[in-house]
N, C-alpha and C positions, 0 to 999 in steps of 0.2 A: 294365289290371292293373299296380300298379308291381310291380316287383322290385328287389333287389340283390345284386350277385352281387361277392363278394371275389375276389380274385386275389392271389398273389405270393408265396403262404406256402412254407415249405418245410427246407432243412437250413440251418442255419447255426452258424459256431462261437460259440464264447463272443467278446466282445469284436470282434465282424464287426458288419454291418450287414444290414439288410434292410428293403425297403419293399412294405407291402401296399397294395393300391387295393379302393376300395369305389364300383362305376359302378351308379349309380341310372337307372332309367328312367322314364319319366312325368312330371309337372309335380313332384310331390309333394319332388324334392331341394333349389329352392331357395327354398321355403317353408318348412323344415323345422331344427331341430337334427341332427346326426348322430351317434350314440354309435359308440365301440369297448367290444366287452366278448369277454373270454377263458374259458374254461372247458378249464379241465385235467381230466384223467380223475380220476373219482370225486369230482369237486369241482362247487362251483356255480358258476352265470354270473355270474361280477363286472364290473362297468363297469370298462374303464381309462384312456379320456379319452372328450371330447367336442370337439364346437366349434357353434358357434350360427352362424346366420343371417347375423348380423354378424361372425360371423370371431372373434368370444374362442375363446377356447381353457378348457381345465382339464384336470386327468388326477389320477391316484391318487400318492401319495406313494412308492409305489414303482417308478415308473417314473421320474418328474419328473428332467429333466434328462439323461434315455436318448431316451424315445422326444415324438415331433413329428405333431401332427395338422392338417393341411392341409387345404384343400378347394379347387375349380379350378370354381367355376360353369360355368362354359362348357363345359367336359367330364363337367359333372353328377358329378364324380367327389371320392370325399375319400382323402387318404393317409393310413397308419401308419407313419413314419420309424422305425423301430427301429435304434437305436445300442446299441452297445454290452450287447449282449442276455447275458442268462442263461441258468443253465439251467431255474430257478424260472419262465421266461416260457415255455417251453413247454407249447401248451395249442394249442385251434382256437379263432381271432380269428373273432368277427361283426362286423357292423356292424349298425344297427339306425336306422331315422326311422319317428318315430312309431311303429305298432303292425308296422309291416315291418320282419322280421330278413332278412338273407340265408343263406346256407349255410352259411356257414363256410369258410377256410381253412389246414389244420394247419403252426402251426409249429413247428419242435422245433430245440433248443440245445442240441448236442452237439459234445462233441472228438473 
């Protein structure tokens, strides 16, 4: 059964940082693309970056240049660097490979 399970989320101010982890279990993470995607209340799930197999990267124009997606094979794991965060990015972060999403972790940007 793979899973994945986010971690890291939580209070941070405006203009702080904060980094999420997304830890994959099973074969399925390094065969795999990895998405981030956010969903704010009463809003829908939007993608906000990715990274491939090979390590490119992309992300949405409203982040670009805040936040960083990473991935560490060997610890199955991929990161969300969030710099310099908003309060427009509070929402609950998934992560997603292939047709597996994990839980969510909420983060919120607050003074």
């Amino acid at each position: 059964q793979v899973q994945l399970v986010e971690s890291g989320g939580g209070l941070v101010q405006p203009g702080g940082s904060l980094r999420l982890s997304c830890v994959a279990s099973g074969t399925i993470f390094r065969s795999s693309n990895i998405y981030w995607y956010r969903q704010a209340p009463q809003e829908q799930r939007d993608m906000v970056t990715w990274i491939t197999v090979g390590g490119s990267t992309g992300s949405v124009d409203s982040v670009k240049g805040r936040f960083t997606i990473s991935r560490d094979n060997a610890k199955n794991t991929v990161y969300l660097q969030m710099d310099s965060p908003k309060p427009e990015d509070t929402a609950v972060y998934y992560c997603r490979a292939g047709n597996v999403w994990g839980q969510g972790t909420q983060v919120t940007v607050s003074s």
